[in-house]
N, C-alpha and C positions, 0 to 999 in steps of 0.2 A: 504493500500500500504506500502512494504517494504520500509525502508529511500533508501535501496541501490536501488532500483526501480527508486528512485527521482537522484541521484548522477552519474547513469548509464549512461544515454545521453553525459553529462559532459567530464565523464571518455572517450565515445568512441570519443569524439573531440580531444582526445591527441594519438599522433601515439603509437602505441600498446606497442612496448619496450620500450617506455620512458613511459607510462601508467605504465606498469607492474612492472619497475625499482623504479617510485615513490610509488607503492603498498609496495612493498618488506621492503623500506626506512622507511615507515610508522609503517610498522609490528615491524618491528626491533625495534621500540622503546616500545612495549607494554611490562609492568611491567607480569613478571609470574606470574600464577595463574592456580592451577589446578582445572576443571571443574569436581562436580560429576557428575558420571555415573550410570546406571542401573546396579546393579550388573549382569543382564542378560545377556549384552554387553561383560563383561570380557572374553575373548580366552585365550587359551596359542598357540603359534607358534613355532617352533624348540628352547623349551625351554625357551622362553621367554612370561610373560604374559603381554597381551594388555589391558589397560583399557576397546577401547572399539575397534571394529576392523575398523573402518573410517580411511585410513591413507590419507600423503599428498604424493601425486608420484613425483619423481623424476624431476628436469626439471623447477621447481616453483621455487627454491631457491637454485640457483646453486653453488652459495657459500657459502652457512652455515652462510647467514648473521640472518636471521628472524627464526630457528627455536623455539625458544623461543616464539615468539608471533603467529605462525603457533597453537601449544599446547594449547596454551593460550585462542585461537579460538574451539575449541574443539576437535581437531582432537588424535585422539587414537595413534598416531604414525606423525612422520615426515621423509622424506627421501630426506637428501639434495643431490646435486650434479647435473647433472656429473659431477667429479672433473676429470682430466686428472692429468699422473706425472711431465708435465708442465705447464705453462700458453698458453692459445691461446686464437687468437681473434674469432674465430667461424668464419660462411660466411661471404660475404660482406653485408652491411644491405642495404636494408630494409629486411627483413626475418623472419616477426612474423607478421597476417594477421588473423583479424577477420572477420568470415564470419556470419555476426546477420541472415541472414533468413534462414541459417542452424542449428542455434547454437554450431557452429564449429569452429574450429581455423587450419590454417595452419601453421607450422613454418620447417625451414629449419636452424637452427641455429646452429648446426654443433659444440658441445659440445663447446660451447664458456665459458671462466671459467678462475681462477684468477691461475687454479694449487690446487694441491694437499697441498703442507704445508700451503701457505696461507688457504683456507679451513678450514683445520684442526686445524690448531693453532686458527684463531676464533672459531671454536665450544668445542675448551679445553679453551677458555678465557672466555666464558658465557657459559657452560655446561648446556645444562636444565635437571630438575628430567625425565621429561618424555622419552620414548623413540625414538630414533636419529638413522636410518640408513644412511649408507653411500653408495651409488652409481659412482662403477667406470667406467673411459672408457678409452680408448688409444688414443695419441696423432694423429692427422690426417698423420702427416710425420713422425711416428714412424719407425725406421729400420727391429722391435721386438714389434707387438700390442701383443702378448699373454705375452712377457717380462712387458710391459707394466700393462697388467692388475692383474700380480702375483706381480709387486712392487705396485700397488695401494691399494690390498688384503692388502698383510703385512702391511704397513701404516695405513692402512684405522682402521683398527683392535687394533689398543690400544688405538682406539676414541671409534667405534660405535658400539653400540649395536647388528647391522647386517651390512653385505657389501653386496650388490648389484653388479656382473657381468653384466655390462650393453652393451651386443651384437646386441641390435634390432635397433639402430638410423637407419633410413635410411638416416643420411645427412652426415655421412662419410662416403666416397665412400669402396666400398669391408668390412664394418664393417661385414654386416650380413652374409658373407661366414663364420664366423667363429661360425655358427649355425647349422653348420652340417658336418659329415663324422671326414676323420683325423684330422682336426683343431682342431675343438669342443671336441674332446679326447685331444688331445696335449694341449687345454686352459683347462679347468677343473684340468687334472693332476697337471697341472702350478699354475692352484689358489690354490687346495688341498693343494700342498706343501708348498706355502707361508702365509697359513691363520694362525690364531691366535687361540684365543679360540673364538673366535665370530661366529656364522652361517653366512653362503654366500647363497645367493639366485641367483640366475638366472633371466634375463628379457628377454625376446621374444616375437618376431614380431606376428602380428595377420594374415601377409600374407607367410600361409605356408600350404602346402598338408600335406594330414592325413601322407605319409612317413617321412617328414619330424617332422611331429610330433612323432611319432611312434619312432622314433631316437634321438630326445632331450631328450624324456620322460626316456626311455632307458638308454643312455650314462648319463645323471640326475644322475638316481638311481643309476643305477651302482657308480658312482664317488663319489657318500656321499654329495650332493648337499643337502642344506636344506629346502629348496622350489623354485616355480617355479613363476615369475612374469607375468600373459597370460593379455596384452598385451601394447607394445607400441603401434607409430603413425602408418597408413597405408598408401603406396604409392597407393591404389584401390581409384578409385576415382568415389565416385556413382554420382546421380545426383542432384547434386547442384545448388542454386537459386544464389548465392551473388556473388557480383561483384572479390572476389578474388579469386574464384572457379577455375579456369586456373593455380594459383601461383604453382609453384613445390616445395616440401618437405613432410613431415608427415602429413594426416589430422588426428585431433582429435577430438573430442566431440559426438553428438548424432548420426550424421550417421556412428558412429563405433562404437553402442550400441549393435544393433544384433553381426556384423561381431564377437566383442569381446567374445559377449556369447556363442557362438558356438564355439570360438577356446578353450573358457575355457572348455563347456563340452565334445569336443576333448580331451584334455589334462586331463580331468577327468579320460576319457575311456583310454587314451593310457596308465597312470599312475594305475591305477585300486585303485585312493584312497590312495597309496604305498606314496605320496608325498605332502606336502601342499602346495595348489594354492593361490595365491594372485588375486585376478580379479583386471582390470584395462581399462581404453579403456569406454566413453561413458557414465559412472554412474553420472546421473545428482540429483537423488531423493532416498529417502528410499526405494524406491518399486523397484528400479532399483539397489542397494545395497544388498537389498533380495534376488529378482531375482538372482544374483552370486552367494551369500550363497548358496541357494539352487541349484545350478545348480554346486559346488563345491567347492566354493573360504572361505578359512579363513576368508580372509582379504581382503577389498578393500581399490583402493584407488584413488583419486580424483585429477582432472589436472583443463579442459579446461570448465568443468562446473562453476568454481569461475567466467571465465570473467561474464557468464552473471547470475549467480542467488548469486554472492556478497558472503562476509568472513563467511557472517551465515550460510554456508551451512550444513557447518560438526555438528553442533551444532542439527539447525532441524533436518536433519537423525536418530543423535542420541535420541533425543528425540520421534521421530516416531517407528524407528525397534523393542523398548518393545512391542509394542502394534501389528505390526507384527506379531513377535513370538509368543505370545500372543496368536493370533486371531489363530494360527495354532497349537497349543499346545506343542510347544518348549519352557524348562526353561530355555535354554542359546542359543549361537550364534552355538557351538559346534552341541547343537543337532540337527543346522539344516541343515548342512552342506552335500550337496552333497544329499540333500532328495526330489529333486525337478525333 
């Protein structure tokens, strides 16, 4: 039995955000240390190369307090935020909800965040070696959200490594219109103009029609987007055993394993390859990590699995997918991308 297996029970007697806020508190203080990796694991992504492709998604460390000890744990990449160009409280709480006989989490938290400088100025005050993206989003009572997300671009971009257009929450109301048609031209031209020298990625919702995909993929390429994040939370709501199963906002974790795979190898086919996928959405194990390689995704990265399989996740992964690859005769991560 894992320790975190014994620690688990423990943990789920404390309400879930004060749970997660003492996780985060904990992390923050782990000394740096970088973990090797398989040389098989190394990617490179719009120019930048990954140790190993595990990342951490967005949403875990919304303030760029813990990316340090996030690395430290094994993860090939960190992505903190949402940061917004203000502070806000996010919804009223309670608004983070485990659901154990799904393996699932609800949250509705509504980019709750300290603000953009604060953020930033902690992750230029402990910079870690490893790589740090940055994930933006617009304030809920913004006048201007695409104003919004071209000042979080430019900002964001003489910290991190990559920035993250972050359009899929469903817990700000009317975010996700701006994942299609004129918007989504008028935000992209808006981020193009403000970035930096850093790649911008894109993040998108897992509930959307093949047109709809058909049209991000599109307006993507067209705009100079550097990859595509397939997917946030879903508002679909299959059938669920656990008592918070009714709560309203994003669910995440294993019953948005398939939905995820399929919008990724959507966006494979809509993309024709033309763009690099990040998978997201449901990856609890190595074989479920593979499965998105092979089905497209560079890179994956990891949310709502830490509540219940603990900080070792990224670590086992990386230690299983050599032998993956391996088993299927791929020398790297590269070669196995989209082979599935």
């Amino acid at each position: 039995m894992r320790a975190f297996d014994l620690v688990r029970p423990l943990l789920f007697r404390i309400e879930a955000e004060r749970a997660h806020a003492l996780t985060i508190a904990g992390l923050a203080r782990l000394p740096e240390r970088a973990p090797a990796d398989d040389a098989a694991l190394a990617t490179t992504v719009a120019g930048i190369r990954f140790p190993n492709p595990v990342g951490l998604a967005a949403g875990v460390d919304k303030n760029a307090e813990a990316a340090t000890g996030f690395l430290t744990l094994g993860f090939g990449f960190v992505e903190v935020g949402t940061l917004t160009p203000l502070p806000q409280d996010g919804n009223p709480r309670p608004r983070l909800f485990r659901l154990p006989k799904d393996r699932a989490v609800i949250n509705r938290m509504g980019f709750n965040n300290g603000g953009l400088d604060a953020g930033l100025a902690r992750l230029s005050a402990r910079r870690p070696k490893g790589i740090v993206g940055v994930n933006v989003g617009a304030n809920k009572d913004a006048a201007d959200r695409i104003a919004d997300y071209a000042a979080g671009v430019a900002r964001a971009s003489t910290v991190a490594d990559y920035v993250t257009v972050n359009i899929s929450s469903p817990n700000t109301p009317g975010l996700r219109g701006l994942q299609s048609g004129s918007e989504l031209t008028a935000l992209l031209a808006a981020v193009q103009g403000a970035r930096g020298a850093v790649p911008v990625f894109l993040k998108v919702a897992p509930d959307l029609d093949r047109a709809q995909i058909d049209g991000i993929a599109r307006a993507a390429i067209d705009s100079g987007i550097d990859a595509l994040i397939v997917s946030n939370t879903t508002i679909a709501r299959p059938t669920l055993r656990s008592r918070h199963a009714g709560e309203a906002g994003g669910l995440s974790g294993a019953p948005l394993r398939e939905p995820a795979l399929q919008c990724l190898r959507d966006f494979r086919a809509a993309t024709g390859g033309q763009l690099p996928l990040i998978g997201a959405g449901g990856i609890g194990s190595a074989e479920d990590a593979y499965a998105r390689i092979r089905a497209g995704a560079s890179l994956v990265q990891l949310y709502s699995a830490l509540v219940y399989e603990g900080p070792g996740l990224a670590r086992r992964m990386t230690r299983a997918l050599p032998t993956l690859l391996k088993r299927d005769g791929f020398a790297s991560v590269a070669d196995a991308v989209g082979t599935g």
